[in-house]
C-alpha positions in Angstrom: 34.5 151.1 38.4 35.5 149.3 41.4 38.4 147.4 38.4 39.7 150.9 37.7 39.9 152.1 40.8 42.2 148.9 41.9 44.1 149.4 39.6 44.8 153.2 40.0 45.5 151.9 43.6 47.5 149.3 42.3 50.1 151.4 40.0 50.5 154.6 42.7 50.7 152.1 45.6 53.1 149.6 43.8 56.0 151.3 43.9 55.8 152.2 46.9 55.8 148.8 48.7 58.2 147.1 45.7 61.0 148.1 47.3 60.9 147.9 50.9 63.7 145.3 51.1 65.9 148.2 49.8 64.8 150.7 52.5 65.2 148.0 55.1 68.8 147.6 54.0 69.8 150.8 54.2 68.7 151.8 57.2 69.7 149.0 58.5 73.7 150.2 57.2 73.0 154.2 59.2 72.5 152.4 62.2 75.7 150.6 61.2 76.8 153.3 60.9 75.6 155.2 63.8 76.9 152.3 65.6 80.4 152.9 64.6 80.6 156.4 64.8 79.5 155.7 69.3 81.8 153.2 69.3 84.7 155.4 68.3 83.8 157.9 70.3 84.2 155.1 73.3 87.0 154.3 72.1 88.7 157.5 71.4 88.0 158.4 75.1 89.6 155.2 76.4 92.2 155.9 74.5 92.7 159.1 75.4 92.7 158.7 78.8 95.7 156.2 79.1 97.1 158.6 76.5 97.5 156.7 73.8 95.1 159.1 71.4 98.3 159.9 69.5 99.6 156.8 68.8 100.9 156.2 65.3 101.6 152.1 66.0 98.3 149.6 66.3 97.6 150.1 70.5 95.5 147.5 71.9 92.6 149.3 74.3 89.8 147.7 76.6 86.8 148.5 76.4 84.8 146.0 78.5 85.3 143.3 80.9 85.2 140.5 79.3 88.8 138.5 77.7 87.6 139.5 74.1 87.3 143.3 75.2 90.0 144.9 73.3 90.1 146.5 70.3 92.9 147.6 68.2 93.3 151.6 68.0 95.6 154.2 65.4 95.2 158.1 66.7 92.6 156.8 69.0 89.9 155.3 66.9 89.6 151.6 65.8 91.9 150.7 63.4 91.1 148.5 60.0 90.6 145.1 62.0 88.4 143.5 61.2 87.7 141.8 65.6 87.3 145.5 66.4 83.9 146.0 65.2 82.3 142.4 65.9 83.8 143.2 69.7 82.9 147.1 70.1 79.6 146.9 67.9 78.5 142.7 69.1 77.4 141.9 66.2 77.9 138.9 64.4 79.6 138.9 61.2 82.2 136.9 59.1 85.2 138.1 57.1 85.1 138.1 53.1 86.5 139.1 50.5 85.5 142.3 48.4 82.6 140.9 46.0 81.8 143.1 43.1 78.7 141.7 41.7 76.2 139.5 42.9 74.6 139.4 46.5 76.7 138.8 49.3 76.5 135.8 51.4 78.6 135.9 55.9 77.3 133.1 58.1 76.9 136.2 60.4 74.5 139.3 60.2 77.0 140.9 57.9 80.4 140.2 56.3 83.4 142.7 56.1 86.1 142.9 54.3 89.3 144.9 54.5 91.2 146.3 51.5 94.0 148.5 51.6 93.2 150.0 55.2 89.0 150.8 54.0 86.8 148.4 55.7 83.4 147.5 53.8 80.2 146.3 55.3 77.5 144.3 53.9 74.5 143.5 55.3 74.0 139.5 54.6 72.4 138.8 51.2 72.5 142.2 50.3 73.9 143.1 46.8 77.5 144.0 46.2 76.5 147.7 45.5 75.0 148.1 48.8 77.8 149.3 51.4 79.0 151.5 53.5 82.8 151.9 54.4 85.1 152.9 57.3 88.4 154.6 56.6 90.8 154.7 60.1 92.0 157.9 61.3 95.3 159.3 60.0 98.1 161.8 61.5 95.8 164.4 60.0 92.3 162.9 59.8 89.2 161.5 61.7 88.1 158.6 60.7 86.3 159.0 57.8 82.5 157.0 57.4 81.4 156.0 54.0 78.1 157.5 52.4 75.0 155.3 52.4 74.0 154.3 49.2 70.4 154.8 47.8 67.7 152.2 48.5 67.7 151.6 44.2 71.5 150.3 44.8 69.9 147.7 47.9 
C-alpha cells in the first residue's frame, strides 16, 4: 500500500517539480522585462525633458551620475545598443551572437545580441528558444517588448 501510494505521489507530483528550471528562467526574462519597460520610462522622461523625445538621430542621455551614465536614445527610448541596457538595467551581461540551437553560454548573467535593430536576451545557459526581444521605438511606434516564451521552450 504504502508502494502504491508513492508512487501515485510520485507520477502527479513529478511533473510538477521536473521542470522548475524552466519556470525559473522565465520569470526570470518578465522581470527582464519589467526591468526594461521602467527603464524606458526613465529614460523617455529624461529625454523628454531636454527635448530630445523626438529625435530621429542616436541622442546620447544621462541618466545617473556616474562617467558610464548615458545611454543611447531614438524617439526617446533606448535605442538597439547593446551598453544601454547593461548601464540603465546594471546587470552584467556579454555581447553574442544570435545562437539558434543549443544553450547559450555570456561570462555575464545574460548575453545579448543585436540583429537588424531587435535586441535578444538570454538568460546564461538557457536554451536558444528561450528569449525575449526588444524592438526600439520608431517615427510611429513605442518600443515594442517581445512575448515571453513558455516554461516547455526554457
Amino acid at each position: 500500500v504504502v508502494i502504491i501510494i508513492l508512487g501515485i505521489l510520485a507520477v502527479t507530483a513529478a511533473p510538477k517539480f521536473i521542470n522548475l528550471q524552466g519556470d525559473a528562467r522565465v520569470s526570470a526574462l518578465q522581470g527582464l522585462k519589467a526591468s526594461i519597460q521602467g527603464a524606458n520610462t526613465l529614460v523617455y522622461s529624461k529625454a523628454a525633458l531636454a527635448g530630445l523625445e523626438q529625435s530621429n538621430t542616436a541622442t546620447s542621455v544621462t541618466i545617473g551620475t556616474g562617467t558610464n551614465d548615458n545611454v543611447s536614445t531614438l524617439f526617446g527610448y533606448m535605442d538597439s545598443t547593446e551598453t544601454n541596457f547593461t548601464r540603465a538595467l546594471d546587470i552584467s551581461a556579454q555581447v553574442i551572437t544570435a545562437p539558434t540551437t543549443g544553450n547559450v553560454t555570456s561570462t555575464g548573467d545574460w548575453a545579448i545580441a543585436v540583429d537588424t535593430g531587435v535586441v535578444s536576451f538570454w538568460q546564461n545557459d538557457a536554451p536558444a528558444t528561450c528569449t525575449f526581444t526588444y524592438t526600439p521605438a520608431t517615427s510611429t511606434t513605442l518600443p515594442v517588448y517581445g512575448a515571453i516564451p513558455a516554461a516547455s521552450n526554457c
